[in-house]
Wavefront OBJ file of the C-alpha trace (Angstrom):
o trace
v -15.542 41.813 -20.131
v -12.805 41.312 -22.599
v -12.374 38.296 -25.053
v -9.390 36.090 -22.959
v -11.876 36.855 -20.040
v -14.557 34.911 -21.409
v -12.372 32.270 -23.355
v -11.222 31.651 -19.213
v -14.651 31.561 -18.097
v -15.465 29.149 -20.727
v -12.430 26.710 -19.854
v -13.805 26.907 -16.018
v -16.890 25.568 -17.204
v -16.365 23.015 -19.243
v -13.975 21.811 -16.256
v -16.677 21.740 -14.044
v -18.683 20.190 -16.642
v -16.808 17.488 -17.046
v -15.643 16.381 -13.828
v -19.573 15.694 -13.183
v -19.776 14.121 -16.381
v -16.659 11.682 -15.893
v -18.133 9.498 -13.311
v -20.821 6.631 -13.716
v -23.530 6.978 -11.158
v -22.639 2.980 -10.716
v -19.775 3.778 -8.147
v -20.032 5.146 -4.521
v -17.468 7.657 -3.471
v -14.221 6.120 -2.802
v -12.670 4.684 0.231
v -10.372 7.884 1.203
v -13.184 10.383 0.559
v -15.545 8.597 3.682
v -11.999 8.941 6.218
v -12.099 12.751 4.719
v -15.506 13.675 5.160
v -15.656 11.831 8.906
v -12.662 14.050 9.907
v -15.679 17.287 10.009
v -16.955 15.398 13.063
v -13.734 15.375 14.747
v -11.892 18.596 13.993
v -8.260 19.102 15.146
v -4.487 20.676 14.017
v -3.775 16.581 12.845
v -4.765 13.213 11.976
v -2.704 10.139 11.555
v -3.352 10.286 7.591
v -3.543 14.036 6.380
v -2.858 17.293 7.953
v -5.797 19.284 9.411
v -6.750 21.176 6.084
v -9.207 18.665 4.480
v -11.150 18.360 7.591
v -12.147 22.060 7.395
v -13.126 21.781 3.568
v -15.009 18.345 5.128
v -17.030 20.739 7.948
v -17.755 23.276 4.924
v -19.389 19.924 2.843
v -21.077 18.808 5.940
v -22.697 22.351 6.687
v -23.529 22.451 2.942
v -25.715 18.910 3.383
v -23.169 16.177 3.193
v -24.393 15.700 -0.048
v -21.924 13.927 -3.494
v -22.474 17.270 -5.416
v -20.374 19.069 -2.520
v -18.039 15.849 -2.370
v -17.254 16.381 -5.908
v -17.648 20.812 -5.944
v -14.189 21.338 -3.917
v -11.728 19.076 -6.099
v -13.166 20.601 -9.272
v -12.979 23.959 -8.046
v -8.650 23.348 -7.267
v -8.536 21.700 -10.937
v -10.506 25.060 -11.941
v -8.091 27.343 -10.171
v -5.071 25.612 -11.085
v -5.979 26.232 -14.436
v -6.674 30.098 -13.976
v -3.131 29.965 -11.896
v -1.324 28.537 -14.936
v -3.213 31.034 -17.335
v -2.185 33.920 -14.712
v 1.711 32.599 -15.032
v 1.417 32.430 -18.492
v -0.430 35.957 -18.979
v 2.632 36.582 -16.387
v 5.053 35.512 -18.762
v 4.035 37.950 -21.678
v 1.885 34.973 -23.651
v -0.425 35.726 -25.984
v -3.847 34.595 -26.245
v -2.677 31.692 -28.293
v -0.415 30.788 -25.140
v -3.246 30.935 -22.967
v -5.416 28.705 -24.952
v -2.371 25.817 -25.536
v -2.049 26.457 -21.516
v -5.369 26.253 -20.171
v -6.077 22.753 -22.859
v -3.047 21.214 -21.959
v -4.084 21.094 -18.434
v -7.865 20.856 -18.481
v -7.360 17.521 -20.949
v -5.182 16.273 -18.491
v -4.491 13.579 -15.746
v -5.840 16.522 -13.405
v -9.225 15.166 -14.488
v -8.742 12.111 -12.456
v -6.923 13.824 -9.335
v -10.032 16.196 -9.833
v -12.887 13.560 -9.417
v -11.540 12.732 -5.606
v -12.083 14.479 -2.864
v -8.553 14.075 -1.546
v -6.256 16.415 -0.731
v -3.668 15.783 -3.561
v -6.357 18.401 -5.691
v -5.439 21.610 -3.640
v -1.796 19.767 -3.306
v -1.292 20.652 -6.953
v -3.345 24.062 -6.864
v -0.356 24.836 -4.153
v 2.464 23.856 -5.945
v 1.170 25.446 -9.043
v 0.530 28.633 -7.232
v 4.136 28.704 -5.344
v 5.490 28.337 -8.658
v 3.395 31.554 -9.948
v 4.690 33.322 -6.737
v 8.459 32.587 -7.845
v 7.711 34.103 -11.007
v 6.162 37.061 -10.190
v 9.057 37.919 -7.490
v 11.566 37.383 -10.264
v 9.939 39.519 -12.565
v 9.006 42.619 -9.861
v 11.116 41.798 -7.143
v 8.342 43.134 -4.082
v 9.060 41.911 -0.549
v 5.296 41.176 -1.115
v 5.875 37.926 -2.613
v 8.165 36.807 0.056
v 4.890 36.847 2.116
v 2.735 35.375 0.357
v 4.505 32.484 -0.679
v 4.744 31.985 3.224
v 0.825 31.454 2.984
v 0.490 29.609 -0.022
v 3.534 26.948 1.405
v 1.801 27.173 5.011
v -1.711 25.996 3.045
v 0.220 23.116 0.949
v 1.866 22.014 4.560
v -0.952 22.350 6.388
v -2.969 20.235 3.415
v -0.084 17.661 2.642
v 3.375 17.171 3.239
v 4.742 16.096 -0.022
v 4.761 19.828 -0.752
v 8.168 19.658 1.350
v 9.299 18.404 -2.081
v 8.763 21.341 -3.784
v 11.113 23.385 -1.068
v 14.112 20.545 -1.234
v 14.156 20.716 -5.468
v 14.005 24.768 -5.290
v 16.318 25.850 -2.890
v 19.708 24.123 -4.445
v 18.401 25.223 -7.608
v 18.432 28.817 -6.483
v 22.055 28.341 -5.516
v 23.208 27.766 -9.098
v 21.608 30.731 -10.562
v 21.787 34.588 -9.856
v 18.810 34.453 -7.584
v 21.056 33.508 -4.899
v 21.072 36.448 -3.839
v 17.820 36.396 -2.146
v 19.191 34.864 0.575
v 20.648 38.177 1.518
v 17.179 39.639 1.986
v 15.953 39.768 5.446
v 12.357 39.999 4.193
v 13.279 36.505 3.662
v 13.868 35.430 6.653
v 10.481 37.061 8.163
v 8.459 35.342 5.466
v 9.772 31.692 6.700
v 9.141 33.009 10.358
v 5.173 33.689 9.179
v 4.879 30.063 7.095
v 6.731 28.583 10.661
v 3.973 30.728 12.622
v 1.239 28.814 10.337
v 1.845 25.481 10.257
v 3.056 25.655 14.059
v 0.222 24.388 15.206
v -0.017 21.381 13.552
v 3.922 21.021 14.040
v 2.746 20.969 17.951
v 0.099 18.417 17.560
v 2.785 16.209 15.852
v 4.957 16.624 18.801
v 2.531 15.912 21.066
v 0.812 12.780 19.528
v 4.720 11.692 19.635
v 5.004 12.295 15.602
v 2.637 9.643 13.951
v 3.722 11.009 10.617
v 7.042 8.712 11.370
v 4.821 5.944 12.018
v 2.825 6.191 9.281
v 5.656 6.723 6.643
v 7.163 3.848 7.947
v 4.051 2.042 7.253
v 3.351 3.384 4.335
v 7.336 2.797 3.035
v 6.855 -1.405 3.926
v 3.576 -1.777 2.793
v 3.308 0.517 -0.631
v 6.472 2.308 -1.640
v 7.965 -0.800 -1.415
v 6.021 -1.899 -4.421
v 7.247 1.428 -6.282
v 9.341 0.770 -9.399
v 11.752 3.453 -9.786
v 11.547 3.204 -13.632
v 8.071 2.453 -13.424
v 7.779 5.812 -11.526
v 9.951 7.716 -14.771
v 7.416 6.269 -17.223
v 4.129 7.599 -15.312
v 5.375 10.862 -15.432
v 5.160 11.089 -19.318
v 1.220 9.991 -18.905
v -0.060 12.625 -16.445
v 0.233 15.201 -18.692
v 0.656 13.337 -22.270
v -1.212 15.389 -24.486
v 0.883 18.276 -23.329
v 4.782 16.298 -23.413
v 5.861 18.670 -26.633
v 4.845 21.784 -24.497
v 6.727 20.632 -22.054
v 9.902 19.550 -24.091
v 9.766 22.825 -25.549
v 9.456 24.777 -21.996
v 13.091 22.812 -21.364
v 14.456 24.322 -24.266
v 12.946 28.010 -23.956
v 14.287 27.798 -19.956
v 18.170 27.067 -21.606
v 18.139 28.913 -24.493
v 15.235 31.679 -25.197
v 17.265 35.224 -23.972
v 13.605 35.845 -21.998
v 13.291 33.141 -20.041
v 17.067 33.673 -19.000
v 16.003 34.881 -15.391
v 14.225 31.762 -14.827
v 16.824 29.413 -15.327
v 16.287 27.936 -11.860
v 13.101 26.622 -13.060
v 15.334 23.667 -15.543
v 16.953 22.598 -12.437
v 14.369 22.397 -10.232
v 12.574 19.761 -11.993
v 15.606 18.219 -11.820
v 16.473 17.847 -8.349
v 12.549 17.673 -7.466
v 12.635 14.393 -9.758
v 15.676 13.334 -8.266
v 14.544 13.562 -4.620
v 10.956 11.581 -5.666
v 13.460 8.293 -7.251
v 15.305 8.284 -4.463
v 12.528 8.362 -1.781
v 10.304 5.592 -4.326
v 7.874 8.298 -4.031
v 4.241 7.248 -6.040
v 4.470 8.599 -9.403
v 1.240 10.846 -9.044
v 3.267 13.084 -6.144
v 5.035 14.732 -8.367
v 1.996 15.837 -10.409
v 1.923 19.424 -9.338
v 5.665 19.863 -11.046
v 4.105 20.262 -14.356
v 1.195 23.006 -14.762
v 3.865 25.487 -14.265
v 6.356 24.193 -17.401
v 3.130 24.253 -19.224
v 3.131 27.747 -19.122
v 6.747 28.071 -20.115
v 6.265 26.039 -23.118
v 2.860 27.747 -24.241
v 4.360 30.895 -23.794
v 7.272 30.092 -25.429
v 5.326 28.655 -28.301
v 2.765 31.568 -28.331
v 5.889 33.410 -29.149
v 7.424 31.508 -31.602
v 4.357 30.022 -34.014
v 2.710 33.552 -33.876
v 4.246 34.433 -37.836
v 5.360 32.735 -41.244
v 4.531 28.971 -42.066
v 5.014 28.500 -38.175
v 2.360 29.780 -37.577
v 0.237 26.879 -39.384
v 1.720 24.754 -36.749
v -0.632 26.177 -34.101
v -3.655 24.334 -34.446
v -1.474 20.720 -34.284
v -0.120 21.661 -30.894
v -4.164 22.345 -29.526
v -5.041 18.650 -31.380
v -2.205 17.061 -29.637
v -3.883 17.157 -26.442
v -7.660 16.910 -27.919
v -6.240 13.686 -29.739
v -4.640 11.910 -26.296
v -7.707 12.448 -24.381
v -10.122 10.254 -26.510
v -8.295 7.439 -24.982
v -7.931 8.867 -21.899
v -12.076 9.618 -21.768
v -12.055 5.532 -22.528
v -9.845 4.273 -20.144
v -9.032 6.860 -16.883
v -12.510 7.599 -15.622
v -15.218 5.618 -14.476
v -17.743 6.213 -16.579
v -18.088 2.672 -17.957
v -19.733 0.264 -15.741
v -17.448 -2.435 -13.548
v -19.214 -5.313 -15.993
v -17.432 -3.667 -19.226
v -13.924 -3.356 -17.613
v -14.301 -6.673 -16.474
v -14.765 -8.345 -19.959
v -12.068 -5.831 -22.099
v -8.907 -5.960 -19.953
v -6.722 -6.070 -22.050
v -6.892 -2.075 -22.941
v -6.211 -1.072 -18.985
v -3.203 -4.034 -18.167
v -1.636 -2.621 -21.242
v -1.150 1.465 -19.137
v -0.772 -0.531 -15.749
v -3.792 0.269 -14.679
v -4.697 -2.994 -13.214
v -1.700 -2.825 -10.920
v -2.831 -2.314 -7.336
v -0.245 -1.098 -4.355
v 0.144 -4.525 -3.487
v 2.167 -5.350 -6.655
v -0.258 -7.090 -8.150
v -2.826 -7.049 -11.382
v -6.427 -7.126 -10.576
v -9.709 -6.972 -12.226
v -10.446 -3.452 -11.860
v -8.010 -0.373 -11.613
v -8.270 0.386 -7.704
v -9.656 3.012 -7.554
v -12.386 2.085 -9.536
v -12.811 -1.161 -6.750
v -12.550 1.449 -4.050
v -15.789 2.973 -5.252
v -18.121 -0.314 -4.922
v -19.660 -1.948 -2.022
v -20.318 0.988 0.249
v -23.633 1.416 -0.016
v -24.419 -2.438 0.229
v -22.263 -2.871 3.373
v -23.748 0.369 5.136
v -27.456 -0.745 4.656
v -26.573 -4.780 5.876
v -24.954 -2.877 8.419
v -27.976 -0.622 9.424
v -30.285 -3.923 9.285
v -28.489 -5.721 11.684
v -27.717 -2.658 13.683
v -31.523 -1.674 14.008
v -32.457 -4.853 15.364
v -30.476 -4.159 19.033
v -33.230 -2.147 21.366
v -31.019 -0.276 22.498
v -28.446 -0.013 19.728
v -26.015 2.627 21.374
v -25.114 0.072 23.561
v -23.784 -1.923 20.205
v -20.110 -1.320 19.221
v -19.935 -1.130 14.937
v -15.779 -2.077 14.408
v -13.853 -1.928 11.211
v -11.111 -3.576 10.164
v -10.231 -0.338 8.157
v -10.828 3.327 7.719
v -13.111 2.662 4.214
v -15.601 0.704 5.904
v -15.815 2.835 8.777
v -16.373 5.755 6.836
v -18.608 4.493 4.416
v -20.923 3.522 7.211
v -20.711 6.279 8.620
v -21.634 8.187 5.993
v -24.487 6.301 4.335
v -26.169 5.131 7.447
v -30.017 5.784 8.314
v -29.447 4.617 12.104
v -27.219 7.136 13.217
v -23.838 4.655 13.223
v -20.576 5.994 14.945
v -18.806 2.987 13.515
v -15.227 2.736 14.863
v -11.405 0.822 13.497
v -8.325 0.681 15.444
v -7.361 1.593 11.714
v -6.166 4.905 10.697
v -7.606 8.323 12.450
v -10.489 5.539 13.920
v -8.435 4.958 16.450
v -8.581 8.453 18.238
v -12.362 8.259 17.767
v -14.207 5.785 20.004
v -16.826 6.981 22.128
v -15.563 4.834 25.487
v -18.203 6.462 27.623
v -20.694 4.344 26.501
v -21.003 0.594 28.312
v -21.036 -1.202 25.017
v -23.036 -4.885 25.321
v -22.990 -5.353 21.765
v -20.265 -6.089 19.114
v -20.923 -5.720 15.199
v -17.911 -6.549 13.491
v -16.832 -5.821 9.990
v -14.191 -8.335 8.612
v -11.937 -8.209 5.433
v -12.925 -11.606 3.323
v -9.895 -14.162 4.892
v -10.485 -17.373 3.171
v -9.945 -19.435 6.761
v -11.355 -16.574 8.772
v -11.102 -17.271 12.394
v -12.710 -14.324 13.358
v -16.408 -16.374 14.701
v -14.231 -18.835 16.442
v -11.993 -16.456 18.540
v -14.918 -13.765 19.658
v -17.810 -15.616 19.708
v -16.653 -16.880 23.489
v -16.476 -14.066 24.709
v -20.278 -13.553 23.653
v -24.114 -15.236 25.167
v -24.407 -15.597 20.892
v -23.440 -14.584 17.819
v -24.193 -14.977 13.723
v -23.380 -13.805 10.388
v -25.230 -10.869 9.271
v -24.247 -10.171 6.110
v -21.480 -9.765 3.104
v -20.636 -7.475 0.558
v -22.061 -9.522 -2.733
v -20.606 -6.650 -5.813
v -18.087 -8.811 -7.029
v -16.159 -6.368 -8.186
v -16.157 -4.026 -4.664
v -12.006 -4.522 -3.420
v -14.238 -5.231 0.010
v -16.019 -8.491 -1.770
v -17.275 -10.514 0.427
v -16.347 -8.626 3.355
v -18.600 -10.143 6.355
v -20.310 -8.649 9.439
v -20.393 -10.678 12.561
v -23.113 -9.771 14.549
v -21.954 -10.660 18.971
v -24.546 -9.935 21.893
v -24.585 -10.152 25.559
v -20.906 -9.808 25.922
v -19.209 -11.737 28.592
v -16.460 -9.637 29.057
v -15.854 -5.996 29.576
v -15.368 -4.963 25.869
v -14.563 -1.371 27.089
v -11.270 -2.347 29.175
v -10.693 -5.018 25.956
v -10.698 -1.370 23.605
v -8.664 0.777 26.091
v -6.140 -2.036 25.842
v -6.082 -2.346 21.784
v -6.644 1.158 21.675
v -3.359 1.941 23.881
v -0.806 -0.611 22.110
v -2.216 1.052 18.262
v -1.413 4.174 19.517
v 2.334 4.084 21.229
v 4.078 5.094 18.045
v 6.962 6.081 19.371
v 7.851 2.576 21.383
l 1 2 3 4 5 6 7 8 9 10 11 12 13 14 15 16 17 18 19 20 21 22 23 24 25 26 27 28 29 30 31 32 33 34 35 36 37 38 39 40 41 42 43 44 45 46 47 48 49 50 51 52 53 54 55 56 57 58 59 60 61 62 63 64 65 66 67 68 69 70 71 72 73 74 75 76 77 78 79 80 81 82 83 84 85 86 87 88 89 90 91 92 93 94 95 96 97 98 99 100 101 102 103 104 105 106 107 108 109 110 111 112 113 114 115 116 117 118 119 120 121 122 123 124 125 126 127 128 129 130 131 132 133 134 135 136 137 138 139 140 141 142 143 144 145 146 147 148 149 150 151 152 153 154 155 156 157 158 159 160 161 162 163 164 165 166 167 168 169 170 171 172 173 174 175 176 177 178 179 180 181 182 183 184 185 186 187 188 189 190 191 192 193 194 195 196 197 198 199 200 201 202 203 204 205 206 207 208 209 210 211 212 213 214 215 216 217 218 219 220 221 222 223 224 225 226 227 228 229 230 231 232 233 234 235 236 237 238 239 240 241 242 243 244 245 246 247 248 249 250 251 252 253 254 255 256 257 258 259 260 261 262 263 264 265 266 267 268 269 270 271 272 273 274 275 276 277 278 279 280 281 282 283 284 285 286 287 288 289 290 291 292 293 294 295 296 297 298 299 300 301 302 303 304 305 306 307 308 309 310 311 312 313 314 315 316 317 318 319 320 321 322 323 324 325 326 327 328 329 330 331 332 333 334 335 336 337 338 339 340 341 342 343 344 345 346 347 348 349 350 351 352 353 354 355 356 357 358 359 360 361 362 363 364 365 366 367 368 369 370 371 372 373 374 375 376 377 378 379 380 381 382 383 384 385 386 387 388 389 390 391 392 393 394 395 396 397 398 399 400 401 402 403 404 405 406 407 408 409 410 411 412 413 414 415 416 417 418 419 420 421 422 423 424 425 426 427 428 429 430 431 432 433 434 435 436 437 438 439 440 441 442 443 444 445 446 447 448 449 450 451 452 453 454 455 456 457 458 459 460 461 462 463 464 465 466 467 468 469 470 471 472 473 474 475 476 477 478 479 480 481 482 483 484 485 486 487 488 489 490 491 492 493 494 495 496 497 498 499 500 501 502 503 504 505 506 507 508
């Protein structure tokens, strides 16, 4: 085993290292990770929120015990691969082992560190992107059919994981017109590559078609109730903190793409970013989907650098481009992780309203940075939840419904009482079990400070109470209350094919 082998194997663990080490044990998983993980029970090609790829990672953690270690294994083992991608593209690129060490620091004392701690599918978004990017190299550089091939794959993975990697196709392709790889386009092999991605990600293409495109609906949604929120300058200022400690390597990866006679061939690489950035303002995309733009102008600009600091006085140089990057993450380590309980954000925020981080989708600054509210509560609502639930003799007759996909999940997850709980929110709505005669109604209800909620159902039940509330004032579900209805009067099944039927008629 040679010396850059083990310097790699090193990096790898002190990634894995410290995505376990970046988290508090104070917070429960967050909200998107319990929608995720429920998707192993209910495999298919789609799902309202994410295409069909996290669900099989979700079966693979469910086989392996359902347990947080296995939550947290798969996201740091894309933030470990997209590292060994970018030191492959830079060991690609004729860097020397100074390169690869600038490469692989710059991105494991990165944003990536935060992406990494989710189980979400925006980890193995950026391990795609990253890896597409490699593929484009290495057919520049050898020019084998091969690579037509397997970029097919790698795309057809990023599709089948998340869509935004469409982004990545829509910067590159008029980027390839303005440069001599134009050509390509004359190569059938081409041609039969885009056949085998089409092949691939057919299926879930067909369960689109056939669910009458929800991915419309849910843009749509997502367009007038987040993106709408998205500041386009806002957006242009993000971008220079995902990957801060690594900015000069990246300015200098610019400059090498324009004017270093070796990097002449991939010219198409300056304009890509270019029109990929362009595409993003336009659409108000969220700043962190263009993430996976970066790792592979990284390796540019460590190569480049490698290259350029390796004699004379530059050469004293390269231990301030490796501090850069140590330097920015001390704040970082304070500020972008939870690993400092909800009580301490609470009293200093000053230090996270300063970076924005208090600024929630809805426009608006809260306590907490969301994510860091989308990690409290669960726990506490899924064992109120259980009590209530266990006290129902025969408790599969008792319907457990969400107002949204984070409760559902959560209880789902953490119960001891074998809950199915159910929303008309999100994939939920596919996923209720209508042959069973429910009697029973346990509803979970968002905090509404003139909640209606006992006064409209109660009616249509012999009795019903409060069971509970979320009490972690810091949880984004505070005070979130379960109703407890029995001995309905009403047929709640024909009530849920009804409510079930208007959610789901996207295309009227």
């Amino acid at each position: 085993m040679n010396k850059k082998t083990l310097i790699l194997i090193g990096f790898i663990i002190l990634k894995f290292v410290l995505q376990y080490i970046l988290l508090s044990p104070e917070y429960d998983l967050q909200r998107d990770e319990y929608l995720h993980l429920d998707q192993a029970h209910h495999l298919a090609w789609g799902y309202l929120s994410v295409p069909p790829v996290t669900s099989w990672f979700s079966y693979l953690i469910f086989l392996l015990g359902n347990s947080v270690f296995w939550v947290k294994f798969f996201p740091a083992l894309f933030g470990a691969l997209t590292l060994v991608v970018v030191w492959k593209t830079i060991a690609a690129l004729k860097g020397n082992l100074y390169a690869l060490v600038l490469g692989a620091t710059c991105i494991l004392l990165s944003s990536l560190l935060r992406i990494n701690m989710l189980y979400q599918p925006n980890s193995l978004d950026v391990l795609c992107w990253t890896l597409f990017y490699y593929v484009v190299i290495e057919y520049i550089i050898t020019e084998k059919m091969k690579w037509f091939y397997i970029g097919a794959v790698v795309f057809a993975i990023g599709f089948l994981n998340k869509y935004n990697i469409l982004f990545l196709l829509i910067g590159l392709l008029p980027a390839i017109l303005l440069v001599d790889q134009r050509k390509i386009f004359a190569e059938k092999n081409l041609y039969f590559a885009l056949i085998l991605g089409l092949i691939l990600i057919l299926p879930n293409l067909l369960w689109q078609y056939n669910n009458h495109f929800p991915i419309v609906h849910h843009m749509k949604e997502l367009a007038e109730t987040q993106l709408v929120n998205v500041d386009r300058a806002g957006f242009l200022k993000e971008q220079l903190l995902f990957f801060i400690g690594a900015v000069p390597v990246i300015v200098f990866s610019f400059y090498a793409l324009l004017f270093y006679k070796p990097f002449a061939r991939y010219k198409l690489f300056f304009f890509s970013i270019i029109f990929t950035l362009l595409v993003f303002i336009y659409f108000k995309a969220k700043a962190y989907y263009a993430i996976g733009l970066y790792p592979v102008y990284i390796a540019f600009g460590a190569a480049y650098l490698g290259e350029i600091l390796k004699t004379g006085w530059k050469r004293f140089l390269q231990p301030v481009f490796i501090a850069i990057p140590l330097l920015f993450f001390i704040p970082i380590y304070d500020l972008a992780f939870p690993n400092k309980s909800p009580e301490y954000i609470f009293k200093h925020p000053e230090k996270y309203k300063k970076l924005g981080m208090l600024r929630w989708e809805d426009g608006k600054d809260h306590e907490l940075p969301q994510d860091f509210a989308d990690m409290l509560g669960w726990k506490e609502l899924a064992r109120k939840t259980d009590s209530v639930y266990a006290l129902f003799p025969k408790s599969e007759n008792t319907l457990v419904l969400c107002d949204n996909y984070g409760q559902a999940g959560a209880i789902n997850y953490y119960t001891q009482k074998g809950i199915k709980a159910v929303s008309f929110n999100a994939d939920y709505v596919n996923w209720f079990n209508l042959n069973i005669d429910y009697k029973n109604l346990i509803r979970v209800k968002e905090f509404e400070e003139n909640s209606t909620e006992f006064a409209e159902t109660s009616p249509f039940f012999q009795s019903g109470y409060i069971g509970g509330e979320i009490t972690n004032k810091y949880a984004r579900e505070y005070k979130t209350t379960i109703f407890v209805f029995t001995n309905a009067k009403i047929d709640i099944n024909k009530r849920l094919k009804q409510e079930i039927k208007e959610k789901t008629n996207y295309d009227k």
